[in-house]
CHARMM-style PDB file with segment names, atoms N, HN, CA, C and O in Angstrom:
ATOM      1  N   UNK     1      -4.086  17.099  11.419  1.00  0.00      PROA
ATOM      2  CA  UNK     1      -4.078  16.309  10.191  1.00  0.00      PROA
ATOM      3  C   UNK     1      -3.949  14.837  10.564  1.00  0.00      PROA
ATOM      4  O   UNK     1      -3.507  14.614  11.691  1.00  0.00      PROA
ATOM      5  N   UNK     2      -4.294  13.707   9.728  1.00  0.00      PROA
ATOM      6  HN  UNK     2      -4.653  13.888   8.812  1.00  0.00      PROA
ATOM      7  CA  UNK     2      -4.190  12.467  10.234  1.00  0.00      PROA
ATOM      8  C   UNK     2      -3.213  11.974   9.918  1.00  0.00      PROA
ATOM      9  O   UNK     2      -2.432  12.647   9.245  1.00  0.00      PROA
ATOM     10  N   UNK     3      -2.947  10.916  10.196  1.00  0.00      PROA
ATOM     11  HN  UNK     3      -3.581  10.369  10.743  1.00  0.00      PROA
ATOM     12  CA  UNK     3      -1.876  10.295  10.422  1.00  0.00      PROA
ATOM     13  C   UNK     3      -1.856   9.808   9.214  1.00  0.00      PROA
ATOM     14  O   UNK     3      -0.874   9.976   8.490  1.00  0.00      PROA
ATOM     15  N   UNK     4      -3.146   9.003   8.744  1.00  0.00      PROA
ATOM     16  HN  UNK     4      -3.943   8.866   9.332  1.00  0.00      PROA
ATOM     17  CA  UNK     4      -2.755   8.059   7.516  1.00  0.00      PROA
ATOM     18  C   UNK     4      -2.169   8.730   6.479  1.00  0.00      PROA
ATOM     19  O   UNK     4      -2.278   9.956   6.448  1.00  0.00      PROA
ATOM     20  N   UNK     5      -1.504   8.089   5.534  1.00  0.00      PROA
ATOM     21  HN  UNK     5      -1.415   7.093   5.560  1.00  0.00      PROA
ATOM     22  CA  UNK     5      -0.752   7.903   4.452  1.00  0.00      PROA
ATOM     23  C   UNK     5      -1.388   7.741   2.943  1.00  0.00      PROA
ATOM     24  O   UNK     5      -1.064   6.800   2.219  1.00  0.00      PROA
ATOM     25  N   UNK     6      -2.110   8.519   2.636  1.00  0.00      PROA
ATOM     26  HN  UNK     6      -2.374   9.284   3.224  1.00  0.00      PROA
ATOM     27  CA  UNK     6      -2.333   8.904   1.100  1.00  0.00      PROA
ATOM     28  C   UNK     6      -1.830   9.233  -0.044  1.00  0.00      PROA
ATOM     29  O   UNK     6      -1.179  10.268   0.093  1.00  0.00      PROA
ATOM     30  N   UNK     7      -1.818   8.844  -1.122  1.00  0.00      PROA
ATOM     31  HN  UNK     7      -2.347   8.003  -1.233  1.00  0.00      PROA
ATOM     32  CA  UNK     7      -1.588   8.908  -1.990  1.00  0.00      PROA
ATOM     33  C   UNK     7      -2.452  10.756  -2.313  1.00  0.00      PROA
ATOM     34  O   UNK     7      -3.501  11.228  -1.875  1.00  0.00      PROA
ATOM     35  N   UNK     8      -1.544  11.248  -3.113  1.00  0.00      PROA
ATOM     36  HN  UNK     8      -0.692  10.865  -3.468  1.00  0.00      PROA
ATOM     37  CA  UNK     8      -1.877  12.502  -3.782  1.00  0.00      PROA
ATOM     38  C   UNK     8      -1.208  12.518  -5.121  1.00  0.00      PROA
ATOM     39  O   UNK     8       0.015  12.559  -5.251  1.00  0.00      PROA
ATOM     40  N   UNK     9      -2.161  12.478  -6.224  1.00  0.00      PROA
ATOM     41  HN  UNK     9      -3.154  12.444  -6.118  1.00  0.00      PROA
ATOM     42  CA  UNK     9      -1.979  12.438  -7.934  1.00  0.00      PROA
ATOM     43  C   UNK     9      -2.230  13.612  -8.273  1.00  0.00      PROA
ATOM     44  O   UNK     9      -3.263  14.258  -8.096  1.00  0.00      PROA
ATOM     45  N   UNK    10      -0.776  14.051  -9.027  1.00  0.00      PROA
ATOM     46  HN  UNK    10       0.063  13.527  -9.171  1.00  0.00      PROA
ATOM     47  CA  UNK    10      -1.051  15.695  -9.354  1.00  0.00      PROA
ATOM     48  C   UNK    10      -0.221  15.351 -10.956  1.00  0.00      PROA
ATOM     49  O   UNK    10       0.856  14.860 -11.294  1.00  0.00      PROA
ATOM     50  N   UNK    11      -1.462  15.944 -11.670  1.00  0.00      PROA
ATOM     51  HN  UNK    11      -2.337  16.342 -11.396  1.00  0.00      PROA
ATOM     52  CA  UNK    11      -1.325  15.725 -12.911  1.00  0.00      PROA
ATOM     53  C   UNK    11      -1.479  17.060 -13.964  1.00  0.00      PROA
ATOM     54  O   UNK    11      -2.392  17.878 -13.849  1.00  0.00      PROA
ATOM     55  N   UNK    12      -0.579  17.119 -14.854  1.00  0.00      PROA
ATOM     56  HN  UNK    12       0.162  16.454 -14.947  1.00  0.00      PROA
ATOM     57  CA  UNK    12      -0.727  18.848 -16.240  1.00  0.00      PROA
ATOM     58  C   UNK    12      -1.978  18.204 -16.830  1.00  0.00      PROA
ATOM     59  O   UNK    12      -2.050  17.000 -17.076  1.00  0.00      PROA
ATOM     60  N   UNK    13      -3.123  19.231 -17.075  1.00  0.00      PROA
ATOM     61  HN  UNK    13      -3.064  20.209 -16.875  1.00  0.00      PROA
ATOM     62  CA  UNK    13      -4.031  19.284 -18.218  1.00  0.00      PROA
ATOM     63  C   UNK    13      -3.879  20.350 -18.809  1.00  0.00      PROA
ATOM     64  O   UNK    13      -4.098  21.474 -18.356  1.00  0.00      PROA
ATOM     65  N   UNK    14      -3.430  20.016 -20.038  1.00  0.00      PROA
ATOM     66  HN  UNK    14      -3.253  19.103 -20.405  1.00  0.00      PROA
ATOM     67  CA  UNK    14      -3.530  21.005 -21.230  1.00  0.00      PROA
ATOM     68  C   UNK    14      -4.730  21.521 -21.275  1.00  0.00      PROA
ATOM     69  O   UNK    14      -4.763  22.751 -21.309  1.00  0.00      PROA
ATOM     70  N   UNK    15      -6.075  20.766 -21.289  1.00  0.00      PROA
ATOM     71  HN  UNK    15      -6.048  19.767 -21.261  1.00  0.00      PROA
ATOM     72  CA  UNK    15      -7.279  21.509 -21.395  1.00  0.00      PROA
ATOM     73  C   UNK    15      -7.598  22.432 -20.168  1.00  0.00      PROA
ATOM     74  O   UNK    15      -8.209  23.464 -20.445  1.00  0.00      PROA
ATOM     75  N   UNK    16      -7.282  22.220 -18.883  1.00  0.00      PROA
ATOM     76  HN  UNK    16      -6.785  21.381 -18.658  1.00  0.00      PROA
ATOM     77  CA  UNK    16      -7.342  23.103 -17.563  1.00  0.00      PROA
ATOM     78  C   UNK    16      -6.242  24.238 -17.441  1.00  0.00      PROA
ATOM     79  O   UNK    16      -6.120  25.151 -16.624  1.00  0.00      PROA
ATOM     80  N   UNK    17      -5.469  23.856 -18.562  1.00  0.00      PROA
ATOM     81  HN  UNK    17      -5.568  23.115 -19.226  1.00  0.00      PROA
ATOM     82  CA  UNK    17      -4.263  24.645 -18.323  1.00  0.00      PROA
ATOM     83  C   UNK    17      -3.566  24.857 -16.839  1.00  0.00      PROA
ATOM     84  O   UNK    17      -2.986  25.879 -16.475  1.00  0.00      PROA
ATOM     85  N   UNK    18      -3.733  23.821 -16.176  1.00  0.00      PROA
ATOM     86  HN  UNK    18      -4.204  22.990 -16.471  1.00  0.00      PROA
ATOM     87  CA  UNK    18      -3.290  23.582 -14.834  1.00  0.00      PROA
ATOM     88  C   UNK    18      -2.701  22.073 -14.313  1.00  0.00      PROA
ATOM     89  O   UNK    18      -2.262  21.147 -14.994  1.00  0.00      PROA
ATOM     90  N   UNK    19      -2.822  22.157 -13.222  1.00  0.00      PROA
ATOM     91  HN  UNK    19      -3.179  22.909 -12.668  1.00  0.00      PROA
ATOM     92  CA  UNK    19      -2.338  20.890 -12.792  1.00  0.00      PROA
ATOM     93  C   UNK    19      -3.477  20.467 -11.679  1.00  0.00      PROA
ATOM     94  O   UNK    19      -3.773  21.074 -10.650  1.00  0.00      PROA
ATOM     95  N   UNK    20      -3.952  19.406 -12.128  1.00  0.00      PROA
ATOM     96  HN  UNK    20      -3.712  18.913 -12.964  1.00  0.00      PROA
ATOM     97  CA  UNK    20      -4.890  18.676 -11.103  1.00  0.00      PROA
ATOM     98  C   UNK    20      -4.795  17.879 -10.326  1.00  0.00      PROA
ATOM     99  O   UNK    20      -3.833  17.200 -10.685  1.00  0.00      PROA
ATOM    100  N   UNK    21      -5.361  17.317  -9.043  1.00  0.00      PROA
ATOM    101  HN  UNK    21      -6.142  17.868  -8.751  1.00  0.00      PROA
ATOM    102  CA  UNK    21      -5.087  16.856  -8.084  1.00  0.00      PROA
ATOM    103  C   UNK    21      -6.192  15.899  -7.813  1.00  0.00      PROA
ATOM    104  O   UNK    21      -7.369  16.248  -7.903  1.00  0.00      PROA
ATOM    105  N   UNK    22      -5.769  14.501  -7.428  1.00  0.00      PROA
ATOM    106  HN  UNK    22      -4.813  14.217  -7.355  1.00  0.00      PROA
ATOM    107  CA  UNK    22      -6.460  13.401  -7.134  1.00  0.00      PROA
ATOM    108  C   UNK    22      -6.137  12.735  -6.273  1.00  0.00      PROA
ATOM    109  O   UNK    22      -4.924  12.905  -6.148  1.00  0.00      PROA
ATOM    110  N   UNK    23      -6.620  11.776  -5.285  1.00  0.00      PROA
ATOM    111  HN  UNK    23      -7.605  11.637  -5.386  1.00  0.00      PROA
ATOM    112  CA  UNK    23      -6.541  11.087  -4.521  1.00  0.00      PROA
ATOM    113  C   UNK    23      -7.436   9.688  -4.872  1.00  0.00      PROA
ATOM    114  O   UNK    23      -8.657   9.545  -4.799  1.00  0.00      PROA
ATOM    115  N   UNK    24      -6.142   8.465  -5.379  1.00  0.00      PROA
ATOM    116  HN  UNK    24      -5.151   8.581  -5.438  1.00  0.00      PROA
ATOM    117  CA  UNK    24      -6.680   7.444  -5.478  1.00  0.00      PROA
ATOM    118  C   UNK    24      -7.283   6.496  -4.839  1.00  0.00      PROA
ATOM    119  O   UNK    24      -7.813   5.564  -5.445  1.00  0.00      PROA
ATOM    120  N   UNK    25      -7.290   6.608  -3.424  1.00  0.00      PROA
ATOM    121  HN  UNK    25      -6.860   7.365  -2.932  1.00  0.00      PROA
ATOM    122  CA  UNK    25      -7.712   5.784  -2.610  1.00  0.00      PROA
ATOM    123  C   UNK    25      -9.306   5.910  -2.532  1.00  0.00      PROA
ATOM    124  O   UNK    25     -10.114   5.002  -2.336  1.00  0.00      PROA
ATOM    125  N   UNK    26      -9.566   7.379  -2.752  1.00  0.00      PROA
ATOM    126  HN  UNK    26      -8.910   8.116  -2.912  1.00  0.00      PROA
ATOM    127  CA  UNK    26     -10.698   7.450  -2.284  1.00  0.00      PROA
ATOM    128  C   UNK    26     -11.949   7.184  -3.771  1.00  0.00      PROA
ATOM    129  O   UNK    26     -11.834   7.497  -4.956  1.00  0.00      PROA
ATOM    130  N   UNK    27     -12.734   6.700  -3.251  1.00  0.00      PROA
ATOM    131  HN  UNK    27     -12.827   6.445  -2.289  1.00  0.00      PROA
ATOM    132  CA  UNK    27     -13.892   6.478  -4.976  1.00  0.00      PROA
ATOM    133  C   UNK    27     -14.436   7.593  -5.057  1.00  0.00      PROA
ATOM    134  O   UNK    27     -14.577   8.274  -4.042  1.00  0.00      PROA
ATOM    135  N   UNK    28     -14.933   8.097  -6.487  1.00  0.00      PROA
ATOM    136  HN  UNK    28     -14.819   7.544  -7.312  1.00  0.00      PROA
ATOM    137  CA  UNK    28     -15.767   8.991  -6.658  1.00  0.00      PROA
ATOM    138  C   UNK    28     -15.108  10.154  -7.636  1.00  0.00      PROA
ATOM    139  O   UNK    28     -14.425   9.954  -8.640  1.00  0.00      PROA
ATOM    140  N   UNK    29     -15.406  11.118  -7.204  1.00  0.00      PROA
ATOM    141  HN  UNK    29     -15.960  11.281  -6.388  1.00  0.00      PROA
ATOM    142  CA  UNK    29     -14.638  11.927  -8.750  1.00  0.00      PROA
ATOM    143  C   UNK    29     -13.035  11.642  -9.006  1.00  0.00      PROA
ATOM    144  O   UNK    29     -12.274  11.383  -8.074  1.00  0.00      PROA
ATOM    145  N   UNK    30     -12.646  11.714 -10.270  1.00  0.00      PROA
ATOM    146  HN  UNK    30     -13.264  11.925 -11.028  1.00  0.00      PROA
ATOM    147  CA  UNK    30     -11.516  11.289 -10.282  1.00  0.00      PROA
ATOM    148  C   UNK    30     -10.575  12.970  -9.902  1.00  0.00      PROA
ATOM    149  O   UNK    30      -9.388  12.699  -9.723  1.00  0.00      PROA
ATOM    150  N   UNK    31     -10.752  13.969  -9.808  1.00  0.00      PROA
ATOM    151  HN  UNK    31     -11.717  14.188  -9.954  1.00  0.00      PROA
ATOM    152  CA  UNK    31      -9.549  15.089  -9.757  1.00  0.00      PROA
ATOM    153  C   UNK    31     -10.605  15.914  -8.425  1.00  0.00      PROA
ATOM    154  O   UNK    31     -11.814  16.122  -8.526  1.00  0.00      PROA
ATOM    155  N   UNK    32      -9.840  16.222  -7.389  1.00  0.00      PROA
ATOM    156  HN  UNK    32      -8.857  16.054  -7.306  1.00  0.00      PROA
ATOM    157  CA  UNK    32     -10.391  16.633  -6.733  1.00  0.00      PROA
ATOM    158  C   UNK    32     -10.269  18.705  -6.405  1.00  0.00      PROA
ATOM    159  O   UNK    32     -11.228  19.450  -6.202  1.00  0.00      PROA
ATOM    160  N   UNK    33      -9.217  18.984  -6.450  1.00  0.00      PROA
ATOM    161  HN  UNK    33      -8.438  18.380  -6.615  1.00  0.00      PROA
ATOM    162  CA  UNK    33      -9.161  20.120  -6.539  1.00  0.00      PROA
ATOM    163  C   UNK    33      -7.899  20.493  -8.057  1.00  0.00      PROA
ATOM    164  O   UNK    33      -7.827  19.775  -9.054  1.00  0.00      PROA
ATOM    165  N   UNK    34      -7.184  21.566  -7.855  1.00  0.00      PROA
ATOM    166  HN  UNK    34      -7.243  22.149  -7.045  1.00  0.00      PROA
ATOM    167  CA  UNK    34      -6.151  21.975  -8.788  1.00  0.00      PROA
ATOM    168  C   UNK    34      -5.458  23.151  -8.375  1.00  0.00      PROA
ATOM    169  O   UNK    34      -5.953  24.063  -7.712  1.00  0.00      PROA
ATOM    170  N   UNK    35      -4.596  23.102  -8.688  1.00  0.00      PROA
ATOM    171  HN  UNK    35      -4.194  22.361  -9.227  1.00  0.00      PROA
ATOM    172  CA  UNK    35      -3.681  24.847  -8.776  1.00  0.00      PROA
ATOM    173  C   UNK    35      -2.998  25.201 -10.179  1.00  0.00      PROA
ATOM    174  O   UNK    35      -2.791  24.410 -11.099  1.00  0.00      PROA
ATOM    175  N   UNK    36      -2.676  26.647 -10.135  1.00  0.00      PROA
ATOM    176  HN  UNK    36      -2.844  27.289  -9.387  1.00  0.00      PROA
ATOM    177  CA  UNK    36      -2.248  26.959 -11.336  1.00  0.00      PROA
ATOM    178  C   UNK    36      -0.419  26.806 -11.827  1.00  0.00      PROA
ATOM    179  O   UNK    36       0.221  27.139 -12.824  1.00  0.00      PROA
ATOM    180  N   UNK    37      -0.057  26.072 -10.422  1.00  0.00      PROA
ATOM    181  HN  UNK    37      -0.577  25.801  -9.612  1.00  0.00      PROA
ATOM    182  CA  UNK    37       1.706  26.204 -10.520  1.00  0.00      PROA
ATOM    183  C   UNK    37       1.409  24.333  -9.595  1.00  0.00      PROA
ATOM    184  O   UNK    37       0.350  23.844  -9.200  1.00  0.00      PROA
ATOM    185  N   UNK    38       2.988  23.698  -9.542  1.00  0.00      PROA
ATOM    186  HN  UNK    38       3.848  24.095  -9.863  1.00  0.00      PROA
ATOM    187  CA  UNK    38       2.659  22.380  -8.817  1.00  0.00      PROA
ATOM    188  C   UNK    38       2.709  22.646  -7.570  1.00  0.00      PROA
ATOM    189  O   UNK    38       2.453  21.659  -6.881  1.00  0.00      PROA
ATOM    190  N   UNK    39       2.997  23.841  -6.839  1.00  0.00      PROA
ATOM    191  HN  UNK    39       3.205  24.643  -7.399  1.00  0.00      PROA
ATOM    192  CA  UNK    39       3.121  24.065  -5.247  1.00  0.00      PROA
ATOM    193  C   UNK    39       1.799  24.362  -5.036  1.00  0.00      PROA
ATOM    194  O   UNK    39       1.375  24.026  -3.930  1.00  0.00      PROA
ATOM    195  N   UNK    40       0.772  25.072  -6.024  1.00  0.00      PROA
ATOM    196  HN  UNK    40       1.117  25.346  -6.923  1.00  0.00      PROA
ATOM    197  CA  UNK    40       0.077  25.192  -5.462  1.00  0.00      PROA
ATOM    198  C   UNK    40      -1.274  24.149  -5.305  1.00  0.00      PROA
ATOM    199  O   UNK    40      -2.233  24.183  -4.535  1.00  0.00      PROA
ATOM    200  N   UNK    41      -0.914  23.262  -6.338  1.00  0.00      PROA
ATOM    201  HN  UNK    41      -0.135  23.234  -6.964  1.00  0.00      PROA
ATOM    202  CA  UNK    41      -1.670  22.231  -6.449  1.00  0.00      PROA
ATOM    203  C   UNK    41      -1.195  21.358  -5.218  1.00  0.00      PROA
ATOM    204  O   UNK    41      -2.167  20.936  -4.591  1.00  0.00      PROA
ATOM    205  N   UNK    42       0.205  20.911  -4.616  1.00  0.00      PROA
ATOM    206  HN  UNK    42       0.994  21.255  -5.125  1.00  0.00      PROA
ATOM    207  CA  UNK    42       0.347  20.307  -3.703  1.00  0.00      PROA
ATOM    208  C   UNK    42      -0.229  20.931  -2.349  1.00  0.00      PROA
ATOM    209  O   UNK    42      -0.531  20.103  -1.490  1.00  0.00      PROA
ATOM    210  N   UNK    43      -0.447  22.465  -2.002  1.00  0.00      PROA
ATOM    211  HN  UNK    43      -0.202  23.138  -2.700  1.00  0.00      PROA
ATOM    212  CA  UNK    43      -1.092  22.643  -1.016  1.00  0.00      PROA
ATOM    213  C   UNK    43      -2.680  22.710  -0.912  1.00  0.00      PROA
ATOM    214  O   UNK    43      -3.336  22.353   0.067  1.00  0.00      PROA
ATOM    215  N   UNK    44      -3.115  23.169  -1.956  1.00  0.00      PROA
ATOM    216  HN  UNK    44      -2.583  23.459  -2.751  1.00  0.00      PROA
ATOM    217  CA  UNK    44      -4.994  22.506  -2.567  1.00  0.00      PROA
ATOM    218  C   UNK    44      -4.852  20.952  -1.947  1.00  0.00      PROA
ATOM    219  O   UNK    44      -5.403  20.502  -0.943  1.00  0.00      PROA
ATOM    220  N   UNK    45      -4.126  20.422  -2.677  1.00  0.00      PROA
ATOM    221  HN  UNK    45      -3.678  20.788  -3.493  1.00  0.00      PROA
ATOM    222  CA  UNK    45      -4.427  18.878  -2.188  1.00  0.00      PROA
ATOM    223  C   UNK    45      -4.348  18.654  -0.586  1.00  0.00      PROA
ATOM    224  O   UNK    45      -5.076  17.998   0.159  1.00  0.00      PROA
ATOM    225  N   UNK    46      -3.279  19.384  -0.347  1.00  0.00      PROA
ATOM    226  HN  UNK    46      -2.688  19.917  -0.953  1.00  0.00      PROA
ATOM    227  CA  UNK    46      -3.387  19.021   1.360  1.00  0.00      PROA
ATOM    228  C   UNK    46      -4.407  19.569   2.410  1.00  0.00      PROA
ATOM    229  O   UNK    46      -4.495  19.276   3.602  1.00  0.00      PROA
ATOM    230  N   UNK    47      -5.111  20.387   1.713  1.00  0.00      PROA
ATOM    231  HN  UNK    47      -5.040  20.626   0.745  1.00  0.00      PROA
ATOM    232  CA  UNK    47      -6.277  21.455   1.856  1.00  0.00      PROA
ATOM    233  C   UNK    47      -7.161  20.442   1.577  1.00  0.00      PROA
ATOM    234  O   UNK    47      -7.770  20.159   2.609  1.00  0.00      PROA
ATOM    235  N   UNK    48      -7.564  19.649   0.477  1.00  0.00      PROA
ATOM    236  HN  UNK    48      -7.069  19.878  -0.361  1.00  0.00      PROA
ATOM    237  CA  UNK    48      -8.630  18.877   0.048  1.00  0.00      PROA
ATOM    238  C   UNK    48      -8.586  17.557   0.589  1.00  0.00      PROA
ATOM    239  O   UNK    48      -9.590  16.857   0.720  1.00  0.00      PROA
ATOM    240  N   UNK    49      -7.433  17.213   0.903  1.00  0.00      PROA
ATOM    241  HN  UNK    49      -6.617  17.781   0.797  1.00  0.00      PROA
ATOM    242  CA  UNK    49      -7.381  15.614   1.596  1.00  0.00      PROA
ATOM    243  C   UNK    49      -7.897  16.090   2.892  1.00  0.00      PROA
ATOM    244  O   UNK    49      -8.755  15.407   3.452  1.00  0.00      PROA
ATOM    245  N   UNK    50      -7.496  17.130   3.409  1.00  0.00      PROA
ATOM    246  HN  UNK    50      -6.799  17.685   2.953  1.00  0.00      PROA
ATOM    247  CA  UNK    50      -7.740  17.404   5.170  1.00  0.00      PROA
ATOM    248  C   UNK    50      -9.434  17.352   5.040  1.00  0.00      PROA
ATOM    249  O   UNK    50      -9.964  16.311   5.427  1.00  0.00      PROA
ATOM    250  N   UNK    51     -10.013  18.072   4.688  1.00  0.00      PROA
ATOM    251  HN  UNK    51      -9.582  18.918   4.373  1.00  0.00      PROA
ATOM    252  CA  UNK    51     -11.764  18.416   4.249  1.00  0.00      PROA
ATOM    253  C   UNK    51     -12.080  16.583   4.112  1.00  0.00      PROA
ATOM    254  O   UNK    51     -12.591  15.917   5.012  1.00  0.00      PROA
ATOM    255  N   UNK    52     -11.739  16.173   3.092  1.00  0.00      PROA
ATOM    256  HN  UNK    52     -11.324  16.714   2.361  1.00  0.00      PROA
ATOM    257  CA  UNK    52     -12.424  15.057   2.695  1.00  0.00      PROA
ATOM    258  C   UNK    52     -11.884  13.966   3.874  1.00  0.00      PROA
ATOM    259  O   UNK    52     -12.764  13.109   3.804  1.00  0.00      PROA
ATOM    260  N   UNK    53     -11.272  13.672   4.549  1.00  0.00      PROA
ATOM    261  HN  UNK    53     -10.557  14.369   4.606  1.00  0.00      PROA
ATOM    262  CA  UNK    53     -10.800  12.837   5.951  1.00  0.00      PROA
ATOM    263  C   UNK    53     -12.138  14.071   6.715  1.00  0.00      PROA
ATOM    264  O   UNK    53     -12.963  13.173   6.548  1.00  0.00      PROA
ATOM    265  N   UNK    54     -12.698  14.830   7.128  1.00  0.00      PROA
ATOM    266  HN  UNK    54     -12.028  15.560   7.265  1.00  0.00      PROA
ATOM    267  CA  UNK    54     -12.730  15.746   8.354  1.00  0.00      PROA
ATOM    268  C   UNK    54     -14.473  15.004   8.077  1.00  0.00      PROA
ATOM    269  O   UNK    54     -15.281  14.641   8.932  1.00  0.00      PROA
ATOM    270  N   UNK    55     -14.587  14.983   6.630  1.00  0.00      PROA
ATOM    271  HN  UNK    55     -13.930  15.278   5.935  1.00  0.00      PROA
ATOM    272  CA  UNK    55     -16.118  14.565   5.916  1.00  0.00      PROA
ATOM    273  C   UNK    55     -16.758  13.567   5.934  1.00  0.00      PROA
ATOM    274  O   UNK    55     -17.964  13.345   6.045  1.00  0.00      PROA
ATOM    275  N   UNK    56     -15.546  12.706   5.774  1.00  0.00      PROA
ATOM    276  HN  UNK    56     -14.566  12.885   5.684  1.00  0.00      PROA
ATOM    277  CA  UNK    56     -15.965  11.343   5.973  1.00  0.00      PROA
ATOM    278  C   UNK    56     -16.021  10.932   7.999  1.00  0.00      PROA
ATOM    279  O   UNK    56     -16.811  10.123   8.487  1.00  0.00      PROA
ATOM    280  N   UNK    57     -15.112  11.637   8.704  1.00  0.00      PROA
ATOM    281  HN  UNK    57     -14.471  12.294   8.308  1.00  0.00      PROA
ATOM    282  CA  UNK    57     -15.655  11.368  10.180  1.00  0.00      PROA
ATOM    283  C   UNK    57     -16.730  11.966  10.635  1.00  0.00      PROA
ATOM    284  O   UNK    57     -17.378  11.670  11.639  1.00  0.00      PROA
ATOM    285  N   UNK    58     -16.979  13.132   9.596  1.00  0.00      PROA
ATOM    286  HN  UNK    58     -16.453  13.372   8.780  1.00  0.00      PROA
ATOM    287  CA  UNK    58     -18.159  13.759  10.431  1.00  0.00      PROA
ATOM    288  C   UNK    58     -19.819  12.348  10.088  1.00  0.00      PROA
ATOM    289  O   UNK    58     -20.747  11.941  10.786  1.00  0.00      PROA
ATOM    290  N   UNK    59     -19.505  12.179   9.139  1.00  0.00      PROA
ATOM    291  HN  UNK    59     -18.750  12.510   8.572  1.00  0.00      PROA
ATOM    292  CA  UNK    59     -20.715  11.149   9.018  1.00  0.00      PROA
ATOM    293  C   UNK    59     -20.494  10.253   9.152  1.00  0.00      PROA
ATOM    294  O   UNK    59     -21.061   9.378   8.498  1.00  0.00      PROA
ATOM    295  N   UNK    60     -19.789  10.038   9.838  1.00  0.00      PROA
ATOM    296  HN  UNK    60     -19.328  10.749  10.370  1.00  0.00      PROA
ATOM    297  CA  UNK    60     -19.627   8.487  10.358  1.00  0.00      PROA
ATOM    298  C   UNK    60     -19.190   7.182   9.308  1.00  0.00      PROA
ATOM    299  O   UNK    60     -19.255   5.994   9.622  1.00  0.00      PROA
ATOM    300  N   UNK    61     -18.775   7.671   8.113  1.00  0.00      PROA
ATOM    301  HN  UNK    61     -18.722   8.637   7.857  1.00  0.00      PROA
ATOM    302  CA  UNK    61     -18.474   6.663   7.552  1.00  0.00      PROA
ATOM    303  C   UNK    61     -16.953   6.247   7.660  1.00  0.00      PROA
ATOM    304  O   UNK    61     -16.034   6.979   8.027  1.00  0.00      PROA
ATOM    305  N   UNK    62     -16.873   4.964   7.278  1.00  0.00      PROA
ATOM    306  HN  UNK    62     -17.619   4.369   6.979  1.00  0.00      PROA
ATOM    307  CA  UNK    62     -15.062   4.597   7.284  1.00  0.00      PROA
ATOM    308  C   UNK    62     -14.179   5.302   6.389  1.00  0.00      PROA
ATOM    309  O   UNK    62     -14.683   5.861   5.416  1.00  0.00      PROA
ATOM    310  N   UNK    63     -12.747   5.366   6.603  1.00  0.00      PROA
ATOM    311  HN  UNK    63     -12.337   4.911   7.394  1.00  0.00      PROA
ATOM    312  CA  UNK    63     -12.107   5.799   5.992  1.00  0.00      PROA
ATOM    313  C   UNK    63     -11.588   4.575   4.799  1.00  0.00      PROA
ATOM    314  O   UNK    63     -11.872   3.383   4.924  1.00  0.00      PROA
ATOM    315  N   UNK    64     -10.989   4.994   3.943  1.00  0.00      PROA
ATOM    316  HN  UNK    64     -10.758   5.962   3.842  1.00  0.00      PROA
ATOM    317  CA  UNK    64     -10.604   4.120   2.448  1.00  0.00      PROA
ATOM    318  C   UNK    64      -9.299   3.474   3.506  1.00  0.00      PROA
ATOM    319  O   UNK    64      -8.873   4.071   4.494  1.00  0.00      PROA
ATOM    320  N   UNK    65      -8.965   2.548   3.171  1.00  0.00      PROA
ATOM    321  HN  UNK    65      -9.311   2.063   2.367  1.00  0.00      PROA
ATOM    322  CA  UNK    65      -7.353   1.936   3.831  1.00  0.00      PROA
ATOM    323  C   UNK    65      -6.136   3.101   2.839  1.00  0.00      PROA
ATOM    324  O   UNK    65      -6.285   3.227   1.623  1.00  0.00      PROA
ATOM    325  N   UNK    66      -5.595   3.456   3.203  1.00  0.00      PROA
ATOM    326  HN  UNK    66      -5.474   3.353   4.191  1.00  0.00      PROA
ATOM    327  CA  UNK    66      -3.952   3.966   2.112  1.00  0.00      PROA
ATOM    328  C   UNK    66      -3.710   2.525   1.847  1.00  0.00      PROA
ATOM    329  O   UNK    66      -3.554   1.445   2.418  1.00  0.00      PROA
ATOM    330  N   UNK    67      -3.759   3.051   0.741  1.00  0.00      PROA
ATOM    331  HN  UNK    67      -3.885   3.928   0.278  1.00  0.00      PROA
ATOM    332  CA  UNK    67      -2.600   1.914   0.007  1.00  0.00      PROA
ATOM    333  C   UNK    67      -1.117   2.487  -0.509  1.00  0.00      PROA
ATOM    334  O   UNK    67      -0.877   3.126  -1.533  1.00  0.00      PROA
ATOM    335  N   UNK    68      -0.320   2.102   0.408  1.00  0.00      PROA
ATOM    336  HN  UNK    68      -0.515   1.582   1.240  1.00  0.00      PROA
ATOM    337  CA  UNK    68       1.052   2.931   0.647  1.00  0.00      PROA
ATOM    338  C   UNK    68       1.749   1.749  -0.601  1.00  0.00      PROA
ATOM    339  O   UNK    68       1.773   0.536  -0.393  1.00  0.00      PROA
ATOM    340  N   UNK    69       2.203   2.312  -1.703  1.00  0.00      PROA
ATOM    341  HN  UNK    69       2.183   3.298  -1.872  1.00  0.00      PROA
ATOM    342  CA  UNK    69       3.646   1.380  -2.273  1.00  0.00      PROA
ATOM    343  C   UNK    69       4.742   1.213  -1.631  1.00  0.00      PROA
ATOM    344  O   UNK    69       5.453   2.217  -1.685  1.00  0.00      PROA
ATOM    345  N   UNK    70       5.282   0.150  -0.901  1.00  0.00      PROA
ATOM    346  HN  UNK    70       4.705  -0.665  -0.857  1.00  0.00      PROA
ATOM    347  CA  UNK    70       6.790   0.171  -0.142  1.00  0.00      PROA
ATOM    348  C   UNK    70       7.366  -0.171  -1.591  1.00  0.00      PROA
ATOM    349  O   UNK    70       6.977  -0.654  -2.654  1.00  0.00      PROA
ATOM    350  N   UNK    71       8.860   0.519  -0.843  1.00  0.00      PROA
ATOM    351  HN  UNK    71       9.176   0.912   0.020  1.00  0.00      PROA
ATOM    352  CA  UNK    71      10.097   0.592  -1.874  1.00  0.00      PROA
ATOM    353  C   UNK    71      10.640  -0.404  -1.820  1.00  0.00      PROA
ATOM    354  O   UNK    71      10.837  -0.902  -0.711  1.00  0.00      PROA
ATOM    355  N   UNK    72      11.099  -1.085  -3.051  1.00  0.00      PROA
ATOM    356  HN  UNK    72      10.939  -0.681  -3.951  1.00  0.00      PROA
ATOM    357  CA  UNK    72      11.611  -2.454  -2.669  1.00  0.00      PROA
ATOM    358  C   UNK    72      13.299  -2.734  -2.472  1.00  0.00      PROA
ATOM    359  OT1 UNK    72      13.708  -3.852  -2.161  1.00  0.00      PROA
TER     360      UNK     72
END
């Protein structure tokens, strides 16, 4: 897994009747995978961030910077 530091947005939709999962750093669809409980949405996401980092090296494109919030 990489090192960098991502943001992972896990959000309830009443209409999905689930909880969805986003990653803001990266452009393009806004919810990337989901689960039906929040554990399982937090391991989808770590499942879907790993794929989408593995996707973007395979074609050679750059990665997004993290934009980490420090605590103040």
């Amino acid at each position: 897994m990489s090192k960098l530091k991502y943001q992972m947005l896990i959000q309830w939709s009443e209409e999905d009747s689930s909880f969805l999962v986003g990653f803001p750093d990266f452009s393009g669809q806004c919810w990337r995978t989901h689960g039906d409980s929040y554990e399982e949405a937090v391991a989808n996401g770590i499942e879907a961030l790993e794929s989408l980092i593995m996707a973007y090296e395979a074609t050679g494109e750059p990665l997004p910077e993290p934009k980490v919030n420090k605590a103040v």
